[in-house]
N, C-alpha and C positions, 0 to 999 in steps of 0.2 A: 695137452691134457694128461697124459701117459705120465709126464714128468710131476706134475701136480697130486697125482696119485698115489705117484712111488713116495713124494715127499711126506705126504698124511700119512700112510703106512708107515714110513721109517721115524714119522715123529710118536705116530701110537707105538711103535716099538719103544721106543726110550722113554717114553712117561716113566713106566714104571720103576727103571732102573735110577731116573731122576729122582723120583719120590722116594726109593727108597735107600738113598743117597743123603738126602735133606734129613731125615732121621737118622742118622750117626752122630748126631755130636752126643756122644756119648763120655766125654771126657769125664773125669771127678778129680776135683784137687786132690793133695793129701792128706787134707783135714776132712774132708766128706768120705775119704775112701774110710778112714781112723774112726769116724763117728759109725758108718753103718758097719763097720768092722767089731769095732766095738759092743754094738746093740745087740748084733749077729750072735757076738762069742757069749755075751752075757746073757741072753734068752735061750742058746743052745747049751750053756755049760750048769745051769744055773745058780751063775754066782749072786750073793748079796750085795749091795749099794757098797759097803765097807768094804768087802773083798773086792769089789770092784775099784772100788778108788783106792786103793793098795797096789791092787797089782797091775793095771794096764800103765802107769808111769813105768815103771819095772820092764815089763812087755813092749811097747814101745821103746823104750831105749837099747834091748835088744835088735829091736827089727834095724833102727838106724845105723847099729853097726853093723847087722850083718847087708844093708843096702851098702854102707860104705864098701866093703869085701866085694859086692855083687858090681857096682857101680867102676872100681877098678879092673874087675874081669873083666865088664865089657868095652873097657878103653883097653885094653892089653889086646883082645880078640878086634874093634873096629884097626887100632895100629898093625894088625897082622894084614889086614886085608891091602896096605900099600905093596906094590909090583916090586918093590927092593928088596923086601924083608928078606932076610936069607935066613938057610936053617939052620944058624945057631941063633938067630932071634926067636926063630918058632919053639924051639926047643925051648928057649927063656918062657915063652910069653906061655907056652901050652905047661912047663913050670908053674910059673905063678897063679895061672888060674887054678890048679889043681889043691897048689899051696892053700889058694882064697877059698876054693872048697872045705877044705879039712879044716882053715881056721872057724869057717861060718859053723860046722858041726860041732867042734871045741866049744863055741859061745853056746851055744844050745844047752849043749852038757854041761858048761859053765853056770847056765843062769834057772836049772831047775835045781840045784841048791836054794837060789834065793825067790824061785815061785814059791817051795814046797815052804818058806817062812811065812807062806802068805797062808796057802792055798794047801789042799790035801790034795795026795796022790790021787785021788779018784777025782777031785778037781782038774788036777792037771793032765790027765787025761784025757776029761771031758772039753777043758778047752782046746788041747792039739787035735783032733777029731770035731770040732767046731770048726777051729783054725781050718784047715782042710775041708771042708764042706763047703766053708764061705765062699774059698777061691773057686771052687768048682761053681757054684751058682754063679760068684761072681763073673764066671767064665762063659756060662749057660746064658744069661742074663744079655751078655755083650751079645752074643749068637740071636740072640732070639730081638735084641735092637732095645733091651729094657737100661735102665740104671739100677735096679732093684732084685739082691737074691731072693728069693723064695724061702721064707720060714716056715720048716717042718721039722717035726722031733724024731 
């Protein structure tokens, strides 16, 4: 009976870790993450339909290369973690990611040349400060078990 006991208890212990386990799939493609990313930047920054289809083609084809840059870091940094790697690899590979650093800030500065053809300074402003909002919500969001930033001005 004792053992019967302990088992109901130790299965009311883990309900809730189950249940709140079952509510993670919290995944978003890359085109649901681009769509609410998008909506986000365009109601926080508040660009027009026109400014809008002007400039997130522009804007996304930055993010792709600076993921490509990000996406090599973290193969250069997962190849660091094999038991061989000696330190003149780490010295290459802690290199290169720094390089990958300094080029993703180059495109930045590279590509508000061609927002600011779009978009005004106080524009692009308003979108980097959107930009940065999203991901914190978006980050908030994940914490709290939702798929959805919270829109506030």
């Amino acid at each position: 009976m004792k053992k019967l006991i302990a088992l109901v208890v130790l299965l009311f212990c883990f309900v809730p870790f189950l249940l709140a386990a079952s509510g993670c799939e919290q995944h978003l493609t890359r085109d649901e993450f681009r769509a609410k990313q998008k909506t986000f930047i365009i109601e926080q920054a508040g660009l027009t339909k026109d400014e809008a289809a002007k400039f997130f083609p522009v804007y996304f084809e930055l993010q792709d290369k600076k993921k490509k840059l990000n996406d090599d870091s973290w193969n250069l940094m997962r190849k660091a973690k094999e038991d061989n790697t000696t330190e003149a690899q780490y010295e290459q590979i802690i290199g290169q990611v720094c390089d990958n650093r300094i080029a993703a800030d180059r495109l930045d500065k590279s590509y508000l040349d061609k927002f600011h053809r779009i978009l005004s300074w106080k524009k692009i402003f308003l979108v980097q400060r959107a930009e940065t909002r999203f991901h914190r919500e978006m980050l908030k969001a994940v914490n709290r078990g939702e798929n959805e930033p919270k829109r506030r001005r």
